[in-house]
Every structure is written in C-alpha cells, then in structure tokens.
C-alpha positions as CSV (number, residue, x, y, z in Angstrom):
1,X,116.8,126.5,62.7
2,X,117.7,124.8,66.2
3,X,116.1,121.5,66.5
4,X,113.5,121.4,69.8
5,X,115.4,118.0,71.0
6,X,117.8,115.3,69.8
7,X,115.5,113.5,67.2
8,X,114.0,116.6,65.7
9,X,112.5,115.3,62.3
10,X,112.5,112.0,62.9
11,X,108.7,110.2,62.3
12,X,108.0,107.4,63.8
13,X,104.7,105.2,63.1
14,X,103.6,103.6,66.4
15,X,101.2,100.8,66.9
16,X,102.0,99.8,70.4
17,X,100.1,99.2,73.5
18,X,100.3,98.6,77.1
19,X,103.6,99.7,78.9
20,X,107.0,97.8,76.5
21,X,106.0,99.6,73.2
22,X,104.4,102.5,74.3
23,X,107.7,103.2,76.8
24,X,110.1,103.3,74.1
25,X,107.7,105.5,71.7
26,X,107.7,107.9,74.7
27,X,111.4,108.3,74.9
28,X,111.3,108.9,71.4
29,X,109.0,111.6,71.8
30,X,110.7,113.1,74.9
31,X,114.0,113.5,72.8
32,X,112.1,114.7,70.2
33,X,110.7,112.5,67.5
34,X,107.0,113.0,66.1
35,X,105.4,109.6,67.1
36,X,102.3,109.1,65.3
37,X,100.3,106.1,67.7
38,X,97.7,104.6,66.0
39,X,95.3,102.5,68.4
40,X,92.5,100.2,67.5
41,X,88.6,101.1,67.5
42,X,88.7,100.4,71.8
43,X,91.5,102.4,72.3
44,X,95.3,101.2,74.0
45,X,94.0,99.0,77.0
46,X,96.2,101.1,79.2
47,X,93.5,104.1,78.9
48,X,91.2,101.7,81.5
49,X,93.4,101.5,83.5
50,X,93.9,103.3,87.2
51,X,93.8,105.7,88.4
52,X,90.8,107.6,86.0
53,X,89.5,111.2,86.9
54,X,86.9,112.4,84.4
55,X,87.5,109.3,82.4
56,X,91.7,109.9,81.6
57,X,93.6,107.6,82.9
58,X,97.0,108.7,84.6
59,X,98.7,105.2,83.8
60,X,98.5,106.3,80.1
61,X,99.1,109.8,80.2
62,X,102.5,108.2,82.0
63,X,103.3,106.2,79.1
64,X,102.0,108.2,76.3
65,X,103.2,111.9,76.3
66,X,104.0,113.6,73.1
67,X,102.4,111.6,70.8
68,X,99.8,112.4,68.5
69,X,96.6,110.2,68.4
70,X,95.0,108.3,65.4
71,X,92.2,105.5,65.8
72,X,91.5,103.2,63.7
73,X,89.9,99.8,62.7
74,X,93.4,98.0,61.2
75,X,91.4,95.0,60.6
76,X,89.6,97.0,57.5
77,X,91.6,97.4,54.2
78,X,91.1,101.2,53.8
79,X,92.5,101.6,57.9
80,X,95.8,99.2,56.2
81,X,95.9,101.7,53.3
82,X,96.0,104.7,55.4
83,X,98.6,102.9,57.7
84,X,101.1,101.9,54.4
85,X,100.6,105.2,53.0
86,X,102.4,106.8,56.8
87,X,104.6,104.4,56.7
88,X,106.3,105.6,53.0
89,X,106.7,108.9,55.4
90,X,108.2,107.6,58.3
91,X,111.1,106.8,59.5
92,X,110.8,104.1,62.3
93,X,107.9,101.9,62.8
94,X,107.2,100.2,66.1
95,X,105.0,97.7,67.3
96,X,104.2,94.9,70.2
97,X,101.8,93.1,69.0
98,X,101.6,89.0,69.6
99,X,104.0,87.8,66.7
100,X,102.1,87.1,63.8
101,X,99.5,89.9,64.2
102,X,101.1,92.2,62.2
103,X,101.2,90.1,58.9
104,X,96.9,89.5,59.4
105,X,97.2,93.1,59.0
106,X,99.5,93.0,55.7
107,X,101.7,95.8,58.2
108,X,104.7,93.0,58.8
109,X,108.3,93.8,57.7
110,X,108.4,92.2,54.2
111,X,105.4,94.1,53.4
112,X,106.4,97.5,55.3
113,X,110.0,97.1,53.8
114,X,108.5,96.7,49.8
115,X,106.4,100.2,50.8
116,X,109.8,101.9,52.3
117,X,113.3,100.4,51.6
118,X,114.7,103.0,54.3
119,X,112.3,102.1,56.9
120,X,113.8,100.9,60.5
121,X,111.1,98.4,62.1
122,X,111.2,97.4,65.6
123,X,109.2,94.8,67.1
124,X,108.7,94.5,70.8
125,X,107.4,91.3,72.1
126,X,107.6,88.9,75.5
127,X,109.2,86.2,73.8
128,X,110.8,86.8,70.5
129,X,109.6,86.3,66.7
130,X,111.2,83.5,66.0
131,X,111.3,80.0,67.7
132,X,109.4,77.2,69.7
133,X,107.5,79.8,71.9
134,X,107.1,82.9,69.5
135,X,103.4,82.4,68.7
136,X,102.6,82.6,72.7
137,X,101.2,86.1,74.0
138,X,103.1,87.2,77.1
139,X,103.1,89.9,79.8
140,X,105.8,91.2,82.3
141,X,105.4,88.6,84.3
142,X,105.5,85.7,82.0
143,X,108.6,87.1,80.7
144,X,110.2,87.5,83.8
145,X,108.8,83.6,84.4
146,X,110.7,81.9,81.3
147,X,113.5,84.1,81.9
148,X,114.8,82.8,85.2
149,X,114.0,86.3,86.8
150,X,111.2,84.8,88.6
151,X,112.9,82.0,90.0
152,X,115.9,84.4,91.6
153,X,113.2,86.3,93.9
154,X,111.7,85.4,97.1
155,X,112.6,83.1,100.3
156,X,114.7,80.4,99.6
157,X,111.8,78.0,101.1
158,X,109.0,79.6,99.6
159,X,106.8,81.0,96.5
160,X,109.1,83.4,94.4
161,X,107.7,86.5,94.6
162,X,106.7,89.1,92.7
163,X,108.5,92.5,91.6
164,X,105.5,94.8,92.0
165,X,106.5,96.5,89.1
166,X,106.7,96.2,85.4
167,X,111.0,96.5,84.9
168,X,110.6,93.7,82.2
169,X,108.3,96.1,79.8
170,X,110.4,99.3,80.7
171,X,113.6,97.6,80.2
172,X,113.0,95.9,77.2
173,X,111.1,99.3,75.8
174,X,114.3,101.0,76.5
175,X,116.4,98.6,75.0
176,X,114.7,98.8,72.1
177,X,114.6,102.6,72.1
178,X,118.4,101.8,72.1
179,X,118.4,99.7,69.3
180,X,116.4,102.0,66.8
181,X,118.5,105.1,67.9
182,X,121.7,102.8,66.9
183,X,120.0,101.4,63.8
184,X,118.8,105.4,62.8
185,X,122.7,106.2,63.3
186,X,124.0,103.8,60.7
187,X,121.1,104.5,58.5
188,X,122.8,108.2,58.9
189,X,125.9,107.0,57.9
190,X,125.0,105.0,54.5
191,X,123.3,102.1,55.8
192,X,119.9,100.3,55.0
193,X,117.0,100.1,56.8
194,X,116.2,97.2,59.1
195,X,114.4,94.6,61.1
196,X,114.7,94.6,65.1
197,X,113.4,91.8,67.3
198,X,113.7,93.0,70.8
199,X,112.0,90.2,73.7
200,X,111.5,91.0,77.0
201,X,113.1,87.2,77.4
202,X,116.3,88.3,76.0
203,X,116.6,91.7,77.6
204,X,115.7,90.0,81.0
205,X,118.1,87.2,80.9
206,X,121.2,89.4,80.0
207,X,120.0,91.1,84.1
208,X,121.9,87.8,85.1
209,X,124.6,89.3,86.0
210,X,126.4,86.5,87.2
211,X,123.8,83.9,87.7
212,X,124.6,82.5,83.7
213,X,128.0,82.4,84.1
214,X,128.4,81.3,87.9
215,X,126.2,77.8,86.2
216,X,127.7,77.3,83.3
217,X,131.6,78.3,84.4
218,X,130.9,75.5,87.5
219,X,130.1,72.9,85.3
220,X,126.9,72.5,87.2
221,X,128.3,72.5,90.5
222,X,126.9,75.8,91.4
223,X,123.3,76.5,91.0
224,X,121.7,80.1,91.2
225,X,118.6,79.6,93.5
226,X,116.8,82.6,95.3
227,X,117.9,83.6,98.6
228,X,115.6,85.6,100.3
229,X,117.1,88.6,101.5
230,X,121.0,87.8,101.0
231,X,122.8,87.6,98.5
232,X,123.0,83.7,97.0
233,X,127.2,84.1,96.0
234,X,128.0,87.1,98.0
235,X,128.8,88.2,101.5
236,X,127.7,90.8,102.8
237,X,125.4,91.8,100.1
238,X,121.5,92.0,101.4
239,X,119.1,93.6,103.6
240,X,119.4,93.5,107.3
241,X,116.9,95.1,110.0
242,X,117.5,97.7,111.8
243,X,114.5,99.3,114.3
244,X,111.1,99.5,112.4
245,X,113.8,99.8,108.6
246,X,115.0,97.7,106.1
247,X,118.8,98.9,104.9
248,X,120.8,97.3,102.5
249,X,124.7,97.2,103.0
250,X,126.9,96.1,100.5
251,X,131.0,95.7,101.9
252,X,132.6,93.3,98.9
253,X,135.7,95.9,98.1
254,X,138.0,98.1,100.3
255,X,134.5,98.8,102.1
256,X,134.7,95.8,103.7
257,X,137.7,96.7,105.9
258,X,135.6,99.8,106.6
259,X,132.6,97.8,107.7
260,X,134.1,95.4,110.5
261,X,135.8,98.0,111.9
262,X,132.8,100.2,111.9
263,X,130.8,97.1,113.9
264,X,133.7,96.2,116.2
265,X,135.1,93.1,114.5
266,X,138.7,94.3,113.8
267,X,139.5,90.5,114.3
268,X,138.0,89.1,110.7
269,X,140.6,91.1,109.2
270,X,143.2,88.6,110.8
271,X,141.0,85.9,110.5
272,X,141.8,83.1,107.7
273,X,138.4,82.4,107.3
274,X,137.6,85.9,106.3
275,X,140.6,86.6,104.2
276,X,138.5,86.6,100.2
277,X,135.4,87.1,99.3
278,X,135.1,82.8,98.9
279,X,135.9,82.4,102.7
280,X,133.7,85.5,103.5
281,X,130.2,84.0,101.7
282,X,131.3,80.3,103.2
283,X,131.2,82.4,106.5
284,X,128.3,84.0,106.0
285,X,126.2,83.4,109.0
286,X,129.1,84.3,111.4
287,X,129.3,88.0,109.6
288,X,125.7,88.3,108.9
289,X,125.4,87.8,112.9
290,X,127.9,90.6,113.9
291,X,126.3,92.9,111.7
292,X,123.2,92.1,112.8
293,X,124.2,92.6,116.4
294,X,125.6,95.8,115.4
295,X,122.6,97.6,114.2
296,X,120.8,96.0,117.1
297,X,122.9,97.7,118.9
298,X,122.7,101.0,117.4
299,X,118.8,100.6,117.3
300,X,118.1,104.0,115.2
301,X,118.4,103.2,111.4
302,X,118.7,106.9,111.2
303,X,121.7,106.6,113.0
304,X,123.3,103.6,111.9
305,X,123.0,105.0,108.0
306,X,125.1,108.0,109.2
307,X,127.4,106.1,111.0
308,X,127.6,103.5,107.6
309,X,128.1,106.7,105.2
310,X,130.4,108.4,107.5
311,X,132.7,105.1,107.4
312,X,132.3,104.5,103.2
313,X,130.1,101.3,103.3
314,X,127.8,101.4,100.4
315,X,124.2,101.7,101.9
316,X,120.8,102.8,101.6
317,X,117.6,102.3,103.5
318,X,114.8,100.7,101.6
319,X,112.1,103.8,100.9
320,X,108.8,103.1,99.7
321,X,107.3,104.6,96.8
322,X,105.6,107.6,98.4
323,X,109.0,108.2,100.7
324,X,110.8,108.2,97.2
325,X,108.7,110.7,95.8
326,X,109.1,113.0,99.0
327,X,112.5,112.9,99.4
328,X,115.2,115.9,98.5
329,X,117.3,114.5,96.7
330,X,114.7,113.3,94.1
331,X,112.9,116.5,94.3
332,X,116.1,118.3,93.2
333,X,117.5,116.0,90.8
334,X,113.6,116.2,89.0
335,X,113.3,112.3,89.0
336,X,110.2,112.8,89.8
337,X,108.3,115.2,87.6
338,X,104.8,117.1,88.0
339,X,103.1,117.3,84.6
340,X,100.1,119.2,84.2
341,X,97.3,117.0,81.7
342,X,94.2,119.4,80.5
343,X,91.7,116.3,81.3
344,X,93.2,114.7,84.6
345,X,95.0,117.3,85.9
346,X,98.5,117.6,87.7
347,X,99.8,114.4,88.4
348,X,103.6,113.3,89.5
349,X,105.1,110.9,87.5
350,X,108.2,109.0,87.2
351,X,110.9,111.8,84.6
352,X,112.8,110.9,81.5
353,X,116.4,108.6,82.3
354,X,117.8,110.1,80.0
355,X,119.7,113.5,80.3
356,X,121.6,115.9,77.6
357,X,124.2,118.6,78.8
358,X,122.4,120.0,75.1
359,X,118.9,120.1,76.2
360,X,118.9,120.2,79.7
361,X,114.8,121.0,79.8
362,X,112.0,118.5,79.3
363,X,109.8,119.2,76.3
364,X,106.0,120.4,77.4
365,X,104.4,117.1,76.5
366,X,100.8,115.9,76.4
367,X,99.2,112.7,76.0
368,X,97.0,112.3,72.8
369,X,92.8,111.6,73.2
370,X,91.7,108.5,71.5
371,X,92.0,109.5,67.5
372,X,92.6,113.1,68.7
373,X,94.9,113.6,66.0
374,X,93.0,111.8,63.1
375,X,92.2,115.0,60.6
376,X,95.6,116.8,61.4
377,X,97.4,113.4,60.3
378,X,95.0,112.4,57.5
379,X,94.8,116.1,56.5
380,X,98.7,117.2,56.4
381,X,100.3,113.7,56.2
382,X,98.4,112.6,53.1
383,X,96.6,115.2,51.9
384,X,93.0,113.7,53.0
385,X,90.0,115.9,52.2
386,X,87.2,116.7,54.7
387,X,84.8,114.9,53.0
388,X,87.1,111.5,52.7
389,X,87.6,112.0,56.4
390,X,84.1,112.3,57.3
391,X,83.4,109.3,54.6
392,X,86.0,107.1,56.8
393,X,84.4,108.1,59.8
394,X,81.0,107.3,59.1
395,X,82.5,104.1,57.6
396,X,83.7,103.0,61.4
397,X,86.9,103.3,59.6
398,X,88.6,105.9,62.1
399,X,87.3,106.8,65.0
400,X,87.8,109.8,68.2
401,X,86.8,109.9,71.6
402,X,87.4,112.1,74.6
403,X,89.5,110.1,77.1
C-alpha cells in the first residue's frame, strides 16, 4: 500500500499549545503522522485568538491542521489514565508545557517511559528543563530576551526593538520536529526510545551567527551591540533608502567589485583603505555615503533593483506582509497557500518549508474542533464503549465544543 506522506503510521500524542509545540505537531501531520492533540477543559489559548469568524479562529487553524481533537480535564486521574493508555500506542509524545507541569500530571518521561520503553518524548519549552531558570514560564519574546536576540535589534541609541513575529516559537518547533524525526530514525535502526529537551534559548542563541564567536575569539575586545540598520561587523551589509523603499544590498564577495563599479566608484578598488573586508567596515561611512548617493541618484527603487540584479549584487527590497503574499513569485512557488476550513472559511496562510521530490502535493488538512475527535479516539484507540464515553462526559472528564 503507498503511504499518503513520509511519516505514514507514525502516532504521535500531542499536548501542546500556543505556536512552538503546536508548529512542530503540524509538520508532523503535514508529512504525515496521525497527531492526536489533547487540550485542556478551555481549549489551546490559540483558539481566542484573531482573527475569529463564527467563533474559529484562523491563528489556530494556521497552527493546527491535521490533527485530530481530544479535550480533556488532565488534572483528573481518569483524563491521566486515558492519556497513559495512548501513550502505550504511540510513538512520539510532545509537549510545551512550563517544566514541571507534566510530572503534576504523572505524564513526565520517567513515568511515560515505564508505560512505553519505545516511546520518543520531546519537550518544547522557552528555557530548558534543567538549570537556574527552568521553573520560569516564557514566551517568544522572553526567549529572544535571555538569548541575546533582543539585544542585537534596534538603533544603536535606542530601545531594541521588537521582531513582530514569533521566529523563536517557529524555529524552535522546527528544531524539534528535527530532533524527533532524527531520534524516530535511530529508533528505526535498533535504537531506544528517548528524552528531548529542545529551548527556544538554545535554538535562538545558535542564530548568532557570528556574534558568539566574534566575543569570545576577541578576548573581549569586540562586543556585538545592535546597529540599527547596518550591519555591526560588516560593510556593506544593511538597508539603505532609496525613494519611498527600503532595499537591502549585501556586496562582501566578488559582488563587491560589481557594486562600486555599478555606483561609479571604480577608485575603492585601488584604494588601500578598501582593499578587505577589515578596511571596508573601518571605512564604512565613506562607502555607505557613495551608495547612498547613488540610489539618490537613481531615485526609482524600481530602477535601482534592476540595475543591482543586472550587475550581480545580492539585493532585495523590503516587502511588507500583504506585498509578500501578492507577489508572483510566491504565488508560483505556493509559499503562500489558500486552505479552505468548513467553520472559517478560505483563508491564506503561510505553506509547509518543507518540500519532497516524493510527495510533491500538500495533504488536504483540517484543523480539529475542541474534543472533536474524542469518541473516534476513545472508541478505536482503546476500545471505549458508548456508555463509558457518555459516563466521562457527564463526569467533566472530556469535553467538545464547536470552535
């Protein structure tokens, strides 16, 4: 029989929330898996969220496609049952809790590993299981904060500033969607199950590309601090105006041969000062200057992009999000992708990363109602009777709604 995607017959168990966890659950749905999500009695905060039409919220059906629904109250022994009895079934487990949550539940590893040896556990959190600031909840943002991220953005004289978006959650959710593929692979070839601790702090500090090393390699002597809108180590690297645009040019390589003689400035090839990329960044307001002038000059950012391509110097104009989802090449690539939800309606949302030569078509994906999937599970999974089901419900021990 051939498998619908890449992770056909894998089961997951997820009890995530918000945007890290649940983004990792959904690319394991959209390469195949069967995710099971199992939310609290209130439902995943993200279902509040905007923007709502007849009470569905498109910020979770963007996060939560292809998985099926379960609700439950986990802070009720027969809810912790139900949960240990999937978990014997599965073969991944997932959750973001705040550390420590978990065990209240008796759902942590050393419990979860004594109900399945095999089992692959991941846990998503801002700032690790282990250490002085494990116990703290944490967001995006208070990731981004501890991590140094925070303190690389904005004017060099002002607040740092924030990103506007969540790339702390949706990094560290694919990260650790990378981690449980890798740890599923050597289960596949003879290995054990296992325990994966993935922070947003870890996966946020390795985005230092150079700003680690450039410290520690300087014995101190050079500092990473924010720099507005060029680059703090290299020239030219940053945004520049041009008319009513923002474009970014980048010239470090052979490009920047290309560049100055694009711009009229044939004479910082000969010039000493300009002869590395060292003299080029200690130069820096001499060359930020003449390009500067240059696109003055040209006026039309239109323009001066064509005339950048045409010469081989790395650019791009900086599109808002609407102008993003507008543009052609977007459209054709599918990186944005309409998807059609039977509450909310059509909506555009941001597609899958990840492409396969094998499966080359997204999988026809909906996002679960609250407990929406409650009988099905409790029914097929474990072989619950109607009546037990109706007994749990009336209990408050599951619950369903229509959002």
């Amino acid at each position: 029989m051939t498998p619908k995607h890449l992770l056909d017959g894998i089961k997951v168990l997820d009890f995530t929330h918000y945007v890290a966890g649940p983004h990792c659950t959904r690319l394991l749905a959209e390469a195949g898996a069967d995710v099971i999500k199992v939310e609290a009695l209130h439902g995943d905060t993200a279902r509040m969220l905007p923007v709502q039409r007849e009470g569905r919220s498109g910020y979770f059906i963007q996060h939560n496609r292809g998985k099926r629904t379960m609700c439950m109250d986990l802070r009720k022994p027969e809810a912790q049952e139900i949960c240990r009895e999937l978990v014997k079934q599965v073969d991944v487990v997932v959750e973001n809790f705040t550390p420590g949550v978990m065990k209240k539940f008796g759902l942590d590893w050393e419990a979860l590993r004594q109900v399945n040896p095999e089992l692959i556990m991941c846990s998503i959190s801002c700032l690790g299981q282990e250490g002085e600031l494990a116990h703290l909840p944490g967001f995006d943002y208070i990731g981004q904060a501890y991590s140094g991220i925070l303190a690389m953005t904005g004017q060099a004289d002002g607040y740092p500033a924030l990103s506007g978006m969540a790339f702390g959650d949706i990094s560290t959710g694919a990260h650790a969607y990378g981690a449980i593929v890798t740890a599923l692979f050597h289960k596949l070839r003879g290995g054990s199950g296992q325990y994966l601790d993935i922070a947003l702090l870890d996966c946020l500090f390795s985005y230092h590309e150079m700003n680690a090393q450039v410290c520690s390699a300087s014995g101190g002597q050079m500092l990473p601090r924010r720099s507005g809108h060029l680059h703090a180590f290299v020239t030219p690297l940053g945004l520049y105006q041009c008319g009513n645009r923002y474009l970014v040019i980048v010239a470090i390589g052979p490009q920047w041969e290309n560049l100055v003689k694009l711009i009229g400035r044939e004479d910082m090839l000969t010039d000493p000062r300009f002869v590395d990329l060292a003299g080029r960044h200690a130069n820096k307001d001499e060359i930020n200057r003449a390009i500067e002038a240059w696109l003055a000059g040209v006026g039309d950012p239109d323009h001066a992009l064509q005339l950048l391509q045409k010469n081989h110097v790395p650019c791009a104009p900086v599109l808002e999000v609407e102008e993003v989802m507008a543009h052609p090449h977007m459209r054709k690539r599918g990186t944005v992708q309409k998807v059609s939800d039977r509450i909310f309606g059509d909506v555009e949302l941001p597609a899958c990363p990840l492409r396969y030569s094998a499966f080359p078509e997204p999988l026809e994906l909906q996002a679960g109602l609250l407990g929406e999937h409650n009988h099905q599970v409790l029914e097929d999974q474990l072989g619950y009777s109607a009546q037990r089901i109706a007994e749990l419900e009336a209990a408050g021990i599951i619950a369903s709604k229509d959002i």
